[in-house]
Phi, psi and omega in degrees: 000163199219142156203154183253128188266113201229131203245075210272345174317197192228357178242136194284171206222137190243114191263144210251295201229141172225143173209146158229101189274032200282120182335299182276352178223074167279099187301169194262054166091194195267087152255124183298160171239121204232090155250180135208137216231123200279172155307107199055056225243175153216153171245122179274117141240146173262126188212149176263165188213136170285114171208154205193058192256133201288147177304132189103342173246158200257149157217118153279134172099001158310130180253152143230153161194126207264159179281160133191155165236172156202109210055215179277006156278142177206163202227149135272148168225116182287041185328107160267129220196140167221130162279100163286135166274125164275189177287340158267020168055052138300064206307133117313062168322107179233112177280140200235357163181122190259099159293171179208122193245104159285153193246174147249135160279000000 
């Protein structure tokens, strides 16, 4: 799966870690990341994700969630995503609402 990632802050943002941990859309774990997505700058990431949900069903409540800083600032940035399946059971992300949790790094 793929998602493009848009950097709306006035500071580039260095992305540390990605994980997507949903029982039924799963990411491989904690992957690291050496990225840096400049001011108003965007980045595609890719991860492969295990699912294996019959055509036609949704799962809710699918997370990506990235690690990132800037500067002595660091952050989670939450993608809450509910994923369609199509009639060849193709998964489909659609993110319905993005959060930011501060971190310690």
């Amino acid at each position: 799966m793929a998602w493009l990632v848009h950097n709306d802050e006035p500071v580039a943002l260095e992305l540390h870690n990605a994980w997507i941990p949903h029982g039924r859309f799963r990411g491989a774990g904690r992957l690291p990341l050496a990225a840096v997505i400049e001011s108003g700058g965007s980045a595609r990431l890719e991860f492969s994700v295990a699912a294996s949900e019959a055509p036609g069903s949704t799962v809710q409540n699918a997370f990506l969630i990235l690690q990132v800083s800037a500067g002595a600032s660091a952050w989670r940035i939450f993608a809450r995503m509910r994923v369609e399946f199509d009639a060849q059971a193709v998964p489909r992300p659609i993110v319905e609402v993005v959060t930011t949790s501060e971190s310690l790094q």
